[in-house]
C-alpha positions, 0 to 999 in steps of 0.5 A: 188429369193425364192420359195415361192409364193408371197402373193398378197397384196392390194397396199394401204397396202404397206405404213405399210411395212418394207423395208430392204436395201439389193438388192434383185438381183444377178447381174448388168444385172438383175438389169437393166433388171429391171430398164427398165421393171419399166420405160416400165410399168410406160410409159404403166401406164402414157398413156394407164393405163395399170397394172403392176404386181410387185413381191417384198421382204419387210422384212418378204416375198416375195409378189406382187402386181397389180397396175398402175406405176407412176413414177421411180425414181433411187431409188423407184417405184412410185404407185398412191397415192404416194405409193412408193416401193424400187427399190432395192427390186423389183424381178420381173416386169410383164406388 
């Protein structure tokens, strides 16, 4: 991950961004890792509404974004409003 600080971003502008097909992730593990943390946000989101903050890469920067998880697929992270990120290049999940 770069170390640059995420530019946090309103969630109703991700549909503009540009998402290359590159993982973002180093390895297996960490990739699970966040598979999980995702289905534990979206369980969060579905029933208590709880926000999680998303770190992700589009293809200019690393930004983030704070906002109710609802719903994982095996390839992208659905937000309210039918907002989708890829999974591949979600960094971090934060509950």
């Amino acid at each position: 991950m770069s170390s640059q600080f995420p530019q946090l971003i309103e969630k109703e502008l991700v549909s503009a961004l540009q998402f290359p097909r590159a993982e973002v992730l180093p390895d297996t593990h960490s990739i699970k890792r966040r598979k999980k943390n995702l289905e534990e946000a979206m369980k969060l989101g579905n029933n208590y509404r709880v926000k999680a903050r998303i770190t992700f890469e589009d293809s200019e920067r690393m930004k983030q974004i704070e906002t109710t998880v609802w719903g994982v697929t095996d390839e992208q992270v659905i937000f309210k409003g039918g907002t989708v990120i890829p999974i591949s290049r979600v960094h971090e999940v934060r509950i």
